[in-house]
C-alpha positions as CSV (number, residue, x, y, z in Angstrom):
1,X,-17.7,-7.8,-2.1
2,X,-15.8,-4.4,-1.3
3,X,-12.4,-6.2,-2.7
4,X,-14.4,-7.8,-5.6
5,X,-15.4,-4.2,-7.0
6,X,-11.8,-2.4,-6.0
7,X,-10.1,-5.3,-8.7
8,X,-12.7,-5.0,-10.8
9,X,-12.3,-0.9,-11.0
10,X,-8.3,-1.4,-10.7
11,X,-8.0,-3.7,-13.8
12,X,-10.7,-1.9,-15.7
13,X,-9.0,1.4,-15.5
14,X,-5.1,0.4,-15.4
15,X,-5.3,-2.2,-18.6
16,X,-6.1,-1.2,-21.9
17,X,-9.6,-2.8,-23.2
18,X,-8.4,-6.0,-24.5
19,X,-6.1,-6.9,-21.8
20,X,-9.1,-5.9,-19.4
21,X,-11.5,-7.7,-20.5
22,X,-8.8,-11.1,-20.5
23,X,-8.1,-10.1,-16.9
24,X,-11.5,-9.5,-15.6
25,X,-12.5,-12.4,-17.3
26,X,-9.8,-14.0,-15.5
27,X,-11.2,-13.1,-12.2
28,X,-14.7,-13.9,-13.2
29,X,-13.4,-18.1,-13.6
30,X,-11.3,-17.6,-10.8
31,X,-14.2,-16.0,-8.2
32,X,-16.6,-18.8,-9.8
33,X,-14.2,-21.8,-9.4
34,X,-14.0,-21.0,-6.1
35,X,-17.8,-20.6,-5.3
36,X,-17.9,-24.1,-6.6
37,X,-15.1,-25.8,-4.6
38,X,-15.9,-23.8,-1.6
39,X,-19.1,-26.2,-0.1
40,X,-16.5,-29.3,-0.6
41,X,-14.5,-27.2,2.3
42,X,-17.1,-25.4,3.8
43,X,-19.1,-28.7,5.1
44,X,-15.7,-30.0,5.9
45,X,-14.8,-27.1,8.3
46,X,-18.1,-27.1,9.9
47,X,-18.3,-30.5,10.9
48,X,-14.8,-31.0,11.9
49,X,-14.0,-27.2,13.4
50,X,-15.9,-26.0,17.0
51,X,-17.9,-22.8,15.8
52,X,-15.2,-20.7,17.6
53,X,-12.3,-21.5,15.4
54,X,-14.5,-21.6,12.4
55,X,-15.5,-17.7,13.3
56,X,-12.0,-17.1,13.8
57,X,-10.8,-18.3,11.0
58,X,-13.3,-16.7,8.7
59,X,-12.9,-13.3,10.6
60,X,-9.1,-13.6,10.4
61,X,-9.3,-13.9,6.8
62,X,-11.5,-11.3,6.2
63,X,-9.0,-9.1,8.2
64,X,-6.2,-10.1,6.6
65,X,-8.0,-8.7,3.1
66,X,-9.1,-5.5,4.5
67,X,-6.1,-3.4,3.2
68,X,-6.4,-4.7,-0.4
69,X,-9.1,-2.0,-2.0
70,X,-6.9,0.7,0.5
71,X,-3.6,-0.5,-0.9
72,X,-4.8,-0.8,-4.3
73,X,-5.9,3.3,-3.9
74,X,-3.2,4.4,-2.6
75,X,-0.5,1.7,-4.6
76,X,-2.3,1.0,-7.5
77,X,-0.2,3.6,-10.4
78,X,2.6,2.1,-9.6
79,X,1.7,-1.3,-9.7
80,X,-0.2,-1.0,-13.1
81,X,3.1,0.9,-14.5
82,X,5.5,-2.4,-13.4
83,X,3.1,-4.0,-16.4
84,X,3.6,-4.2,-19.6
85,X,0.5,-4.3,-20.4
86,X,-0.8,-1.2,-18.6
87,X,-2.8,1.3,-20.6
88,X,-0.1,4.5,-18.9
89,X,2.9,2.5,-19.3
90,X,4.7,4.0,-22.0
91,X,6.8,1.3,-23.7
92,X,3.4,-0.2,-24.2
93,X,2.8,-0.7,-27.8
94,X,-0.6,-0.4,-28.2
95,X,-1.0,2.9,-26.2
96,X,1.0,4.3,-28.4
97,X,-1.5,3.0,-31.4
98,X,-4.0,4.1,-29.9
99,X,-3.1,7.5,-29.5
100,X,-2.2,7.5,-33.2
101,X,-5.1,6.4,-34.1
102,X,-6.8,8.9,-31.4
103,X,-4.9,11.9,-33.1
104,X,-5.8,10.8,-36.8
105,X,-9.7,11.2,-35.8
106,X,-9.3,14.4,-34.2
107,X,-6.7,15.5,-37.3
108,X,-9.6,14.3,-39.4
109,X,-12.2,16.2,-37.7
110,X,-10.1,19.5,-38.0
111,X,-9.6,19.2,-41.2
112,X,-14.0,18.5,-41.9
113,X,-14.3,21.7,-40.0
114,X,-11.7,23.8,-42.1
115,X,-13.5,22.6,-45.5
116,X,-17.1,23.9,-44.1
């Protein structure tokens, strides 16, 4: 769960709002497909596996995704400016719309306040 809510904050706040709503999206098929394949496995594993590797395996898995939310903190920036699509990349098109369109409003609303 801890990893599920450190991707869902990292894409949120590194992609602008239509790319991060088609990634988190995304995530959302990808988290459900699995749910849905994972009692063909899981009944699988249980019958065939003795309950000691099983544990292990599942523990070793969860330990091996530990670091993600901690490299994601401390990583994260730098990762979101590699894409194209990040909101803080600068070459990125649409930022730079939507700080146009950002500075038009507040232009606008400076010049309301100079007519009163």
């Amino acid at each position: 769960m801890d990893i599920l809510v450190s991707l869902v904050s990292y894409v949120s706040d590194a992609y602008s709002r239509q790319h991060a709503m088609t990634a988190l999206s995304a995530m959302s098929f990808a988290r459900y497909f699995s749910a849905g394949i994972m009692p063909i496995f899981a009944v699988n594993l249980a019958v065939n596996l003795p309950t000691k590797v099983l544990f292990a395996g599942y523990g070793g898995f969860t330990i091996i995704m530990l670091p993600i939310p901690l490299v994601l903190f401390l990583y994260g920036e730098k990762l979101s400016l590699r894409s194209g699509y990040s909101r803080y990349n600068p070459n990125n098109k649409e930022n730079r719309e939507e700080e146009e369109d950002a500075q038009f409003e507040d232009d606008m609303v400076d010049r309301k306040k100079d007519r009163e």
